[in-house]
C-alpha positions in Angstrom: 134.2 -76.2 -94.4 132.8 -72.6 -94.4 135.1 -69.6 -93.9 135.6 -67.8 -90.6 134.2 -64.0 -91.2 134.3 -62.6 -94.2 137.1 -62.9 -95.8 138.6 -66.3 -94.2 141.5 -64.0 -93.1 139.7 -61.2 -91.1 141.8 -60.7 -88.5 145.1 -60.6 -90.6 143.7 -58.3 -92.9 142.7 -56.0 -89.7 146.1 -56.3 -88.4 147.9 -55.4 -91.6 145.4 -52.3 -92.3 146.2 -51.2 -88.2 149.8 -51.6 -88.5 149.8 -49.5 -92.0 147.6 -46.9 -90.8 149.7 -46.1 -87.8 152.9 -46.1 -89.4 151.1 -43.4 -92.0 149.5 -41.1 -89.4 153.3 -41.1 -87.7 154.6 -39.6 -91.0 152.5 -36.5 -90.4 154.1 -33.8 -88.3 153.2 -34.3 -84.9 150.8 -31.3 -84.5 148.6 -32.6 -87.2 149.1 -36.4 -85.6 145.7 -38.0 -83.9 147.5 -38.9 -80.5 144.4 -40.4 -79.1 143.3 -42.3 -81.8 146.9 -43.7 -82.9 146.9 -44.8 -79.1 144.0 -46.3 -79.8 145.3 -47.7 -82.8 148.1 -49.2 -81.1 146.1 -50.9 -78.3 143.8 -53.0 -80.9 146.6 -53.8 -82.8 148.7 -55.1 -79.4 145.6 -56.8 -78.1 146.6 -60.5 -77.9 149.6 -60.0 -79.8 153.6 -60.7 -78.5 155.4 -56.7 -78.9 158.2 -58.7 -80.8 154.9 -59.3 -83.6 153.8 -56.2 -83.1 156.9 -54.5 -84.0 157.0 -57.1 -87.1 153.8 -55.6 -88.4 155.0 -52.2 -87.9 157.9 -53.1 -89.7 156.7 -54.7 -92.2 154.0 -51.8 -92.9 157.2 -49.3 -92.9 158.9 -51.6 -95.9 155.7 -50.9 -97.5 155.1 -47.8 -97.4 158.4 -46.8 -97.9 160.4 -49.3 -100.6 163.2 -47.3 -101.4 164.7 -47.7 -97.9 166.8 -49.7 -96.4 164.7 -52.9 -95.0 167.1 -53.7 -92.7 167.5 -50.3 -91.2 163.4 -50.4 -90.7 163.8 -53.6 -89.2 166.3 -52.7 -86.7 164.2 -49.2 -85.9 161.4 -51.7 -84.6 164.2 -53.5 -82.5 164.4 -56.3 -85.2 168.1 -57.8 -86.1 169.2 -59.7 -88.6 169.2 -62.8 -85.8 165.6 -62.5 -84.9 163.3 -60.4 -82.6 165.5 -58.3 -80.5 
């Protein structure tokens, strides 16, 4: 059976690299933060997506780019408890 896209995975790959990026550009201060195109950002990555996976992307991305915190602080910043999707 031949792959779908490129990589088999497009889409997740997509996601992961919109979730990432936006969690990086809000690490800049805010006057040097692309508001329009992190809007942007968001809307492609929330387009057909539930905002509980959403946030778990974010999340997720956060945990990433920044290991040496707490993951279950980042979690709970994206409205994520130890239960579930908050």
């Amino acid at each position: 059976m031949p792959k779908k896209g490129i990589t088999g995975h497009d889409g997740w790959v997509v996601t992961e690299a919109l979730a990432t990026a936006l969690v990086a550009l809000e690490q800049l201060p805010v006057k040097h933060q692309p508001r329009t195109h992190m809007e942007d950002l968001r809307k492609l990555l929330a387009s057909g997506r539930e905002p509980a996976t959403v946030n778990l992307h974010l999340a997720q991305a956060k945990c990433r780019l920044f290991p040496d915190r707490d993951p279950l602080s980042i979690y709970e910043e994206y409205g994520i408890s130890e239960e579930g999707y908050g």
